[in-house]
N, C-alpha and C positions, 0 to 999 in steps of 0.2 A: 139103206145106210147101216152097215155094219157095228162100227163104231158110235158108243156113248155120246164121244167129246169130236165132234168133226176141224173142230179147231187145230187137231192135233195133223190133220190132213194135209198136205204137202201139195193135193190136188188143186185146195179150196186158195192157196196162198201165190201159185205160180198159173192159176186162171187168167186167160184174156179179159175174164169177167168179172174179175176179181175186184173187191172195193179201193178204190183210190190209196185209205190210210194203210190199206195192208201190205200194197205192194210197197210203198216206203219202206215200211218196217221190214220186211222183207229183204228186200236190196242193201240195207242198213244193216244191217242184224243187230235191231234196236229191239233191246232186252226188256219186258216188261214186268212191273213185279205184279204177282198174282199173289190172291189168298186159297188156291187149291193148284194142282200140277200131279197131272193123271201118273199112274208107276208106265213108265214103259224106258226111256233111258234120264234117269236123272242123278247128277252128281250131288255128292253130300260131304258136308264140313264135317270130318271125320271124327273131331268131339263134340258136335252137336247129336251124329249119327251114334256112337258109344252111349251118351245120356238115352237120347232115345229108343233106343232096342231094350233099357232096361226096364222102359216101363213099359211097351207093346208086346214085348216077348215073356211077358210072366205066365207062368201057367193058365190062371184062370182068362188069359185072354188070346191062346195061340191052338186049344182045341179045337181048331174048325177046318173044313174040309176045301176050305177056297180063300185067295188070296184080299179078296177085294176089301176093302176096310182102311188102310193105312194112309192111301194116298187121297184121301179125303180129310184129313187134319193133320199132315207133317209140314205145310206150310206155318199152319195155326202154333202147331210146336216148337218150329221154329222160331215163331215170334215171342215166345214166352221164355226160348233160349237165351236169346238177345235180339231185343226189340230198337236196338238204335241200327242193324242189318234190315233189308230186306229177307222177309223169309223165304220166297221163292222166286226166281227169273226163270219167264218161260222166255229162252230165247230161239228166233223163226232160224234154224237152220235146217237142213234135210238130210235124211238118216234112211236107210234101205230098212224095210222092216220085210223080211219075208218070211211071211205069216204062211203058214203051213195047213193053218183051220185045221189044228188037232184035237181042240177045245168043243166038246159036245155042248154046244147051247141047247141043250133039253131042259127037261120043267126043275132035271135033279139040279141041274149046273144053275138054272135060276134062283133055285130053294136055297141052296148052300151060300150062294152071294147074299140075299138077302137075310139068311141067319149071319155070317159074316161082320154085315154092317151093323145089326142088330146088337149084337155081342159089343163093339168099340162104342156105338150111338149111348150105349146102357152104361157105362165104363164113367166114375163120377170125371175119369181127368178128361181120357179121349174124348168121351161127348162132348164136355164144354167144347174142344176143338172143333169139331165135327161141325159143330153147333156154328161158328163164328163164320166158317167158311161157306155156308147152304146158298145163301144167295147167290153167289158167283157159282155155285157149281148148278143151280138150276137155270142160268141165266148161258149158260154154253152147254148145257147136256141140253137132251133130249136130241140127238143128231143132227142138232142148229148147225148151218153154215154158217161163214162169215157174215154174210148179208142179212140172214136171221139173228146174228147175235147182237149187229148195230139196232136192227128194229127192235129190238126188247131193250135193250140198254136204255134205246131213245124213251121206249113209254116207259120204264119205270124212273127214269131221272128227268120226264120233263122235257126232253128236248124237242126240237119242232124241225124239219126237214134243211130250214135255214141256217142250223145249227154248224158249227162245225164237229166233228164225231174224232174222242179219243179213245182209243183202246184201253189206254192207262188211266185215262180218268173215268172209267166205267166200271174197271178192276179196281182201282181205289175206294170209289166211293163203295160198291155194293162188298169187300172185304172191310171198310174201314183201316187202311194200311198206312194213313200220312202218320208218319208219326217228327215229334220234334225233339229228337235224343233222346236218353234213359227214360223210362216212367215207372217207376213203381208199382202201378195199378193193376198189374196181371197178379191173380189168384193162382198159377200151378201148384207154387211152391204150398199155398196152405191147403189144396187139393190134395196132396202127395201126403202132407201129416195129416190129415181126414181120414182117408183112406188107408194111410198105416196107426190108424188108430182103431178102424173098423176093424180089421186085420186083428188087432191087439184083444178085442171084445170076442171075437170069435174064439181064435184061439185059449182064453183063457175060461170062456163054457164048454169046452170038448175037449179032446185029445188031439193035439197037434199032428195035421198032417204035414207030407211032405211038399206037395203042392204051396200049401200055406206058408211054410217057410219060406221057402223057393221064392213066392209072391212077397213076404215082407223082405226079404236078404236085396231082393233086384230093386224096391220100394227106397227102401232105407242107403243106397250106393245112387238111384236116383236124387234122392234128397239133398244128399252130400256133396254131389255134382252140381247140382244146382244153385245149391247155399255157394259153393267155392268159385261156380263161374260168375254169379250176381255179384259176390265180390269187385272181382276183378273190372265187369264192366264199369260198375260204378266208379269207380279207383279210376279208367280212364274219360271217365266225363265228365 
């Protein structure tokens, strides 16, 4: 099994063998929201995507030699954009990916991913995200099928064979995703003044690099976007 996230497989969904609730969802193109959704084609709310590039793409956290990192808390980010949204719908359609296996999985291409994740994991905002979404992402990685993903679901929520088995309420509970309109309770926003205060402490025992700037300039128009869109949700709820 090539692939991390086998869910993402088109094989595993259009199987003779496939699980009952998946061909449903299948046939339906019944959308489910996730607290993680692998980079390979996903669309993005283009001022949520604006906000977020200014905090992922600072300097001190786009020096790395591999991509992987992102798509393991942009749903997380998204909920901290606006939490009365869904942050992500993975929905079952089928897409050609032809895959070229240009990507040298050697020990260099392993090393680089896992400094990657290291770097975002370490990161006071990106971690928290990282952070929220681990369970869902260990509960379908490791190249689970479908059939593996309901048996883990089932032990870690309890359920017993007689159960009936949802894909959205296994994604729910192991993200924590019900939410019941605005909450207040997300910390980014005082994450972002942390961190551009840490910023502020540096800078004012050394000589201002460029980097550093760079980092509070994208910090400080994150902020801003963030203060104006909590605004606005609030205002409509």
């Amino acid at each position: 099994r090539r692939q991390w996230f086998q869910i993402n497989e088109a094989c595993h969904w259009l199987s003779p063998t496939a699980p009952k609730w998946s061909s449903h969802l299948y046939d339906n193109v019944v959308p489910i929201e996730v607290p993680l959704l692998e980079q390979y084609f996903v669309l993005f709310d283009a001022t949520f995507a604006n906000w977020l590039f200014s905090i992922i793409l600072r300097p001190k956290l786009i020096n790395q030699y591999n991509d992987q990192g992102p798509n393991e808390f942009w749903c997380q980010a998204a909920k901290s954009w606006d939490n009365t949204r869904p942050g992500c719908y993975f929905v079952p359609v089928v897409s050609t990916h032809e895959d070229t296996r240009q990507i040298m999985r050697n020990e260099e291409f392993k090393a680089e991913g896992v400094e990657s994740r290291r770097v975002y994991r370490e990161d006071s905002i990106t971690g928290r995200w990282v952070e929220d979404g681990l369970k869902w992402r260990n509960l379908i990685g490791f190249g689970k099928d479908l059939h593996e993903i309901e048996q883990v679901c089932r032990l870690e929520f309890s359920l017993n064979a007689a159960d009936s088995f949802e894909l959205q309420a296994c994604a729910t509970r192991a993200g924590k995703l019900q939410r019941e309109g605005f909450e207040e309770g997300d910390d980014t926003l005082q994450l972002i003044v942390n961190e551009l205060n840490k910023s502020k402490t540096i800078q004012s025992g050394e000589t201002s690099t460029l980097n550093l700037d760079e980092d509070m300039k994208m910090l400080n128009n994150a902020k801003s976007r963030l203060e104006e869109h909590l605004r606005e949700v609030r205002a409509l709820t």
